[in-house]
C-alpha positions in Angstrom: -16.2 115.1 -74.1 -19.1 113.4 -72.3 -18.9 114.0 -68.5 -20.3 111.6 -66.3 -19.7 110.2 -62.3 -18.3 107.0 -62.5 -21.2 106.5 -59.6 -24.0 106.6 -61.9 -23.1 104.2 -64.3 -21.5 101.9 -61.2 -25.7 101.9 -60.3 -26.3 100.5 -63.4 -27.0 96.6 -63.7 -25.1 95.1 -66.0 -27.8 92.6 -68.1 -29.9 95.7 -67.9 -31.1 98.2 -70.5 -31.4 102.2 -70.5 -33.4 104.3 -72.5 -31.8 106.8 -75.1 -33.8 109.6 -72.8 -32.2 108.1 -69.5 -28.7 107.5 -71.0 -28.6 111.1 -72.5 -29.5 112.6 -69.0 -27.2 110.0 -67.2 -24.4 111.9 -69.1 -25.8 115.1 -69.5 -26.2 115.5 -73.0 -29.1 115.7 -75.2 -30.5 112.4 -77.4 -29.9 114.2 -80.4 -25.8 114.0 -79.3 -26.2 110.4 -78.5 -27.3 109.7 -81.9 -24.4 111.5 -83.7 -22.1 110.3 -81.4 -23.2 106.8 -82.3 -23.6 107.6 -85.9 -19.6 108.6 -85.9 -18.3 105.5 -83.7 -18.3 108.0 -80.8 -20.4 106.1 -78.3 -22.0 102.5 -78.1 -24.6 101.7 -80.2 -28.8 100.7 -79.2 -30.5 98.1 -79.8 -34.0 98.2 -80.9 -36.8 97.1 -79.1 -39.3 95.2 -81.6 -42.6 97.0 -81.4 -46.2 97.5 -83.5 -44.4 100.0 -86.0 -40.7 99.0 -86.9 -39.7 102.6 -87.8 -40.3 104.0 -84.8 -38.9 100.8 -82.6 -37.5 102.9 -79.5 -33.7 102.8 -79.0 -32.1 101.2 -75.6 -28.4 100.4 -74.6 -27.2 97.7 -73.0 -25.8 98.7 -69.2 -23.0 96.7 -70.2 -22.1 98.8 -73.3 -22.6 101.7 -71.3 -20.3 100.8 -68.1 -17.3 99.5 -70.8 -17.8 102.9 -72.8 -17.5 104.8 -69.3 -14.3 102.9 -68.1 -12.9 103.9 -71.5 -13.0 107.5 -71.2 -10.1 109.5 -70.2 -10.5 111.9 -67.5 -8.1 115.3 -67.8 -7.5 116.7 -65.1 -8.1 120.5 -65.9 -6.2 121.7 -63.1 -3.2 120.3 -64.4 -3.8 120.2 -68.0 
C-alpha cells in the first residue's frame, strides 16, 4: 500500500500538475511503481505533456487526481489490525 501524509497532498493545488518524479517521492515509491500501478488500475493515470519528440512526452498528474486517489485510500491501523 502506498503511504503518504494526508498533509502533503492537502499542499497540493488542485488545477495544478505534478511530475511522475515528484508524485513517486510524494508517496515514497519509485516511478517505476507508479507506472505498474497505473498500468493495473492501481493509481490515477498522467497526462502527457505535448513536446518536440511524442515518445518521450514526459508524464504529469493532475493534483486533482492525486488528492481524490489519496482520500480513497484506507488507512489500517496496525496497532489494531
Amino acid at each position: 500500500m502506498i503511504d503518504i501524509a494526508e498533509s502533503e497532498v492537502d499542499g497540493l493545488h488542485p488545477d495544478g500538475l505534478t511530475s511522475l518524479a515528484s508524485a513517486a517521492k510524494l508517496y515514497d515509491v519509485s516511478p517505476a511503481t507508479l507506472r505498474r500501478r497505473w498500468a493495473k488500475g492501481l493509481f490515477p493515470r498522467p497526462v502527457k505533456i505535448p513536446s518536440e519528440t511524442p515518445d518521450k512526452a514526459p508524464n504529469f498528474f493532475k493534483n486533482s487526481d492525486l488528492i481524490e486517489y489519496n482520500k480513497s485510500l484506507q488507512y489500517i491501523d496496525t496497532e489494531t489490525a
